[in-house]
DSSP file (Angstrom, degrees, kcal/mol; ACC not computed):
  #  RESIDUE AA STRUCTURE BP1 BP2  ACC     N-H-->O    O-->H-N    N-H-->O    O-->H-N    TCO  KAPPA ALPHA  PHI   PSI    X-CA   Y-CA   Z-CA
    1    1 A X              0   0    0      0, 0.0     2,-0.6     0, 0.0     0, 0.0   0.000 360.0 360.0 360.0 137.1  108.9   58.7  133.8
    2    2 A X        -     0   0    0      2,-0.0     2,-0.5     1,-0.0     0, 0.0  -0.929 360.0-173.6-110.3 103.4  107.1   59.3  136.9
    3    3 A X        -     0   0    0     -2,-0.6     2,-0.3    43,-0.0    42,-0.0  -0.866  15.6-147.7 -98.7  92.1  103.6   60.0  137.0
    4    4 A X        -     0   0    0     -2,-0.5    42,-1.8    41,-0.1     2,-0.2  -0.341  18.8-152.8 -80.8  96.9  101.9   61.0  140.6
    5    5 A X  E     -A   45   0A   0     -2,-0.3     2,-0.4    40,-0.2    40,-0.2  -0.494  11.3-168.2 -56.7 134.2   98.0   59.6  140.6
    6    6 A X  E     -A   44   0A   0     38,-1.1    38,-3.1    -2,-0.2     2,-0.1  -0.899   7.3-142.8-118.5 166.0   95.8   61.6  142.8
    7    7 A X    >>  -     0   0    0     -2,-0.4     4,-2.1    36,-0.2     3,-0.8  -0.383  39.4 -74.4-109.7-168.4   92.2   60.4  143.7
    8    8 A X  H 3> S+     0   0    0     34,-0.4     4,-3.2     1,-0.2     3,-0.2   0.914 121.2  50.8 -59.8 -45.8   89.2   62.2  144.2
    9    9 A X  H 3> S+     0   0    0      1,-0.2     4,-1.0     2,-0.2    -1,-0.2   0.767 111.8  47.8 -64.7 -17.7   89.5   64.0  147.4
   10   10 A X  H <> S+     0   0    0     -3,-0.8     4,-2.1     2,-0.2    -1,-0.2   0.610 112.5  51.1 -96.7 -17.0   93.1   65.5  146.6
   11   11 A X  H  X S+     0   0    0     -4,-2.1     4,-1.8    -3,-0.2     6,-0.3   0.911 110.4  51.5 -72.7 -49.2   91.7   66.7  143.0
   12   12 A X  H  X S+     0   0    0     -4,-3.2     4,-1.8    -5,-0.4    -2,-0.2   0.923 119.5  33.9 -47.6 -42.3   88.7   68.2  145.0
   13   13 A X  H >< S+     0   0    0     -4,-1.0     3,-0.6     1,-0.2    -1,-0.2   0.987 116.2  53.3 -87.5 -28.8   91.2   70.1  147.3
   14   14 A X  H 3< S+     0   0    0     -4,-2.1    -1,-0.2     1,-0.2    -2,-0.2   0.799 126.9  26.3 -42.3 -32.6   93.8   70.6  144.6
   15   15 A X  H 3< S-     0   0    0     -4,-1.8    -1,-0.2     2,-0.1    -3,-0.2   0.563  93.3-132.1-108.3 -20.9   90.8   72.3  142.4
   16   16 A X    <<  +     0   0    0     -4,-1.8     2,-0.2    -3,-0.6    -4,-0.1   0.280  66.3 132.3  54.7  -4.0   88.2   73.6  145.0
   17   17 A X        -     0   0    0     -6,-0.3    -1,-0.2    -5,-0.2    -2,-0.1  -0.545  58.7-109.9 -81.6 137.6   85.7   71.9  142.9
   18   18 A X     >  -     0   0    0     -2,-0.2     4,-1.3     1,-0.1    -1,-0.0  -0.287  30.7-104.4 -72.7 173.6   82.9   69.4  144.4
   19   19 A X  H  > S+     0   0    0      1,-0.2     4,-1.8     2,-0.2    -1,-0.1   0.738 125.6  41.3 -51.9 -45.7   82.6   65.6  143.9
   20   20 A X  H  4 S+     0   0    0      1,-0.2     3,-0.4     2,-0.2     4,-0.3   0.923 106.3  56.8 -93.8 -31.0   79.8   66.5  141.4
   21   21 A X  H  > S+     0   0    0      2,-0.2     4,-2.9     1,-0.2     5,-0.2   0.763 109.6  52.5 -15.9 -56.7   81.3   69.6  139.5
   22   22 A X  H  X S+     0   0    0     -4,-1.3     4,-2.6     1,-0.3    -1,-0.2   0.921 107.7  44.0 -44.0 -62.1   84.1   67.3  138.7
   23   23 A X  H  X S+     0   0    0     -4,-1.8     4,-0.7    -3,-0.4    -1,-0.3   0.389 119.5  48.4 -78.9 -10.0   82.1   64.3  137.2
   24   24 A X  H  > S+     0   0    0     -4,-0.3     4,-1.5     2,-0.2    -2,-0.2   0.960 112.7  44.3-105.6 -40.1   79.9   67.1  135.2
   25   25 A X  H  <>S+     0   0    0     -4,-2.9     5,-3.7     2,-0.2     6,-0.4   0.922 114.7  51.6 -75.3 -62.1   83.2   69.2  133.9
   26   26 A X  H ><5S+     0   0    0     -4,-2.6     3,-1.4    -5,-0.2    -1,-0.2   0.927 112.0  47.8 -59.5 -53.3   84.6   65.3  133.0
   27   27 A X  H 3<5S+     0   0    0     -4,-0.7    -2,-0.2     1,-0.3    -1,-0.2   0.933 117.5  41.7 -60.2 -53.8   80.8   64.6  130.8
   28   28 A X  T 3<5S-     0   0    0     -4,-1.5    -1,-0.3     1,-0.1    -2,-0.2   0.523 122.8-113.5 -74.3  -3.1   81.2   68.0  129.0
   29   29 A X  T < 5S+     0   0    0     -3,-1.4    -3,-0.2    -4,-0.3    -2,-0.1   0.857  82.2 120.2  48.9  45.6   85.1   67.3  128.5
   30   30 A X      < +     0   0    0     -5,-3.7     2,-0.3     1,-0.1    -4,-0.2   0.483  62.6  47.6 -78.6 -13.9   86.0   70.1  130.7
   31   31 A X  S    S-     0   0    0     -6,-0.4    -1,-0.1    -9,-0.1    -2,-0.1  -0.980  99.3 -91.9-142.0 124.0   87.8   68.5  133.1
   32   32 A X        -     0   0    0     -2,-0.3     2,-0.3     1,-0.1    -2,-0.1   0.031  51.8-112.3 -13.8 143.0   90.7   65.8  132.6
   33   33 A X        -     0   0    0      1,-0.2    -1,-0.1    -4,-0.1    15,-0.1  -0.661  24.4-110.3-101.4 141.8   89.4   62.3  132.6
   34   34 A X        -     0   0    0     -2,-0.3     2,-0.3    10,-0.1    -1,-0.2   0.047  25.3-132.8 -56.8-171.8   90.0   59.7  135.1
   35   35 A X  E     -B   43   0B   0      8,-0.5     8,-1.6     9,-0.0     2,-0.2  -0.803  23.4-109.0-122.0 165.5   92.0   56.7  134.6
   36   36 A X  E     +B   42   0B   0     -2,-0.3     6,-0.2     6,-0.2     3,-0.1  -0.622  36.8 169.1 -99.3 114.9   91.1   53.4  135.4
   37   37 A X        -     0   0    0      4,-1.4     2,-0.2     1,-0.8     5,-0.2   0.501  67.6 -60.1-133.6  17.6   93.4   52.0  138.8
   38   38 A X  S    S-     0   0    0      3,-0.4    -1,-0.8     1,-0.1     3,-0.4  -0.936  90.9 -19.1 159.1-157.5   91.1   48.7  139.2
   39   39 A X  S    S-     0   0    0      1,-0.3    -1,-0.1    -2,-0.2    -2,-0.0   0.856 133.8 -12.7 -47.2 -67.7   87.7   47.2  139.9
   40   40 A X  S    S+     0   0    0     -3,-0.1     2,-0.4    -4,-0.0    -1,-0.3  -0.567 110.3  99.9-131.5  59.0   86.2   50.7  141.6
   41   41 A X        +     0   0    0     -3,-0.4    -4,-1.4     2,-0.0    -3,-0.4  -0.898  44.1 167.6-134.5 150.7   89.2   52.9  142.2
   42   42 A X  E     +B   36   0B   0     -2,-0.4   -34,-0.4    -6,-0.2     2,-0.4  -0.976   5.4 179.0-148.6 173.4   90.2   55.9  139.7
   43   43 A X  E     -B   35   0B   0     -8,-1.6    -8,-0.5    -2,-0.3     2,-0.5  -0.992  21.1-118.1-170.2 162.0   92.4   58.5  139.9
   44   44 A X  E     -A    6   0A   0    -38,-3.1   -38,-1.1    -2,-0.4   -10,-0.1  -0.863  31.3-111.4 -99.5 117.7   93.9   61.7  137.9
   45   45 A X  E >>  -A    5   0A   0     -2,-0.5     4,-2.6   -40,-0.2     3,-1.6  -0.421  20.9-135.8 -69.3 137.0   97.4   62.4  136.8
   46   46 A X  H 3> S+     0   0    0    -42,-1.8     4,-2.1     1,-0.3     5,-0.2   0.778 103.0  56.3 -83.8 -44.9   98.6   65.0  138.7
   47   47 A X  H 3> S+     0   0    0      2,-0.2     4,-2.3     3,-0.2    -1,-0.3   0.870 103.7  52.0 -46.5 -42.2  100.0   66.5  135.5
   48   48 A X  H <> S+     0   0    0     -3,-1.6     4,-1.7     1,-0.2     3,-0.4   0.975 114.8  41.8 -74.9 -54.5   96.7   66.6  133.5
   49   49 A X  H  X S+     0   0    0     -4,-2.6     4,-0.9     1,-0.2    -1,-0.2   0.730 112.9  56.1 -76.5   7.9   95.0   68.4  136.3
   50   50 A X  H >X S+     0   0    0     -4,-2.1     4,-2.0     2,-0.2     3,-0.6   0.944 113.5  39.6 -33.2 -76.5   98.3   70.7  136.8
   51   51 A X  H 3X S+     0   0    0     -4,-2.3     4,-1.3    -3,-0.4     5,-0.3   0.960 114.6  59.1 -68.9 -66.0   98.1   71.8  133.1
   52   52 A X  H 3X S+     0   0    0     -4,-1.7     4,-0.6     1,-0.2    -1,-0.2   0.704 109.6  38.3 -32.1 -38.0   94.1   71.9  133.8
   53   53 A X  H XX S+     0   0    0     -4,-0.9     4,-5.3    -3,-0.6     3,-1.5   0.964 117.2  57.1 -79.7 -55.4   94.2   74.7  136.9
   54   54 A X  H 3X S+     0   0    0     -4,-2.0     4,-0.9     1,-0.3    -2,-0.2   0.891 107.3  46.6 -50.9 -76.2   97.1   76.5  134.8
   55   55 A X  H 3X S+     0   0    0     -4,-1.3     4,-1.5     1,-0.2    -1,-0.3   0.653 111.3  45.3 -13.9 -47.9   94.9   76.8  132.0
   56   56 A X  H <X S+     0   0    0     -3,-1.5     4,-1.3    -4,-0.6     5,-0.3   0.944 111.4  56.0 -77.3 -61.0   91.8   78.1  133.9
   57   57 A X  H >X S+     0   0    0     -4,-5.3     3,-3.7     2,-0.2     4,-1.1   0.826 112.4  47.1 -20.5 -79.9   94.7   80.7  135.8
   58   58 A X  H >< S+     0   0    0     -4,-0.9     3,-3.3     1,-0.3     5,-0.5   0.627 117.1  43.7 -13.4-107.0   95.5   81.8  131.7
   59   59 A X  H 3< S+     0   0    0     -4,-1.5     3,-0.4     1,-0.3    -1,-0.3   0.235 109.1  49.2 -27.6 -39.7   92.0   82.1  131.1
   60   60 A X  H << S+     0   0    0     -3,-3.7    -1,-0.3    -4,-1.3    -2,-0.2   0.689 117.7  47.5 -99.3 -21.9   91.0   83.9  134.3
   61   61 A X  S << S-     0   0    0     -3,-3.3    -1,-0.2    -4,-1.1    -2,-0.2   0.531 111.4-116.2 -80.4  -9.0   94.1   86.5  133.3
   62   62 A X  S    S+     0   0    0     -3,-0.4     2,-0.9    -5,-0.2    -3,-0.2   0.634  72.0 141.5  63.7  31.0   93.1   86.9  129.5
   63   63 A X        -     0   0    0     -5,-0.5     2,-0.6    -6,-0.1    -4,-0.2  -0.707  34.1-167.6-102.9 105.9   96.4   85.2  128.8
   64   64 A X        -     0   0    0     -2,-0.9     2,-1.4    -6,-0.1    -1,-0.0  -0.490   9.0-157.8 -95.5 138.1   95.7   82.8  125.7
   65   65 A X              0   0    0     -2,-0.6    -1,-0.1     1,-0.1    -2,-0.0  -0.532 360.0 360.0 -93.4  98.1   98.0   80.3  124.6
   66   66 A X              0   0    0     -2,-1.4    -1,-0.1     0, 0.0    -2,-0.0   0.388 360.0 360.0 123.4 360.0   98.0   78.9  120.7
């Protein structure tokens, strides 16, 4: 299984959302959570925040899923 980490600046442009938006969405459990990739590194699985923008799309269409 292949699973493509992205880091902060390519979730920012993937999302249009700022640095701080991000980290406030992640505290309210809005926003996919990082992962761990060392010491001071993270990153996002490209999937979760995939599924995360699709979701928001849904939402912004009135189309619910479940």
């Amino acid at each position: 299984m292949y699973n493509k980490i992205m880091r902060l600046p390519e979730v920012m442009s993937q999302t249009g959302l700022s640095r701080s938006s991000i980290y406030l969405r992640i505290s309210k459990g809005k926003f996919p959570s990082s992962i761990s990739l060392g010491d001071r590194a993270v990153g996002w699985l490209e999937a979760d925040v995939n599924q995360w923008l699709d979701e928001r799309i849904a939402d912004s269409k009135g189309v619910h899923n479940g």
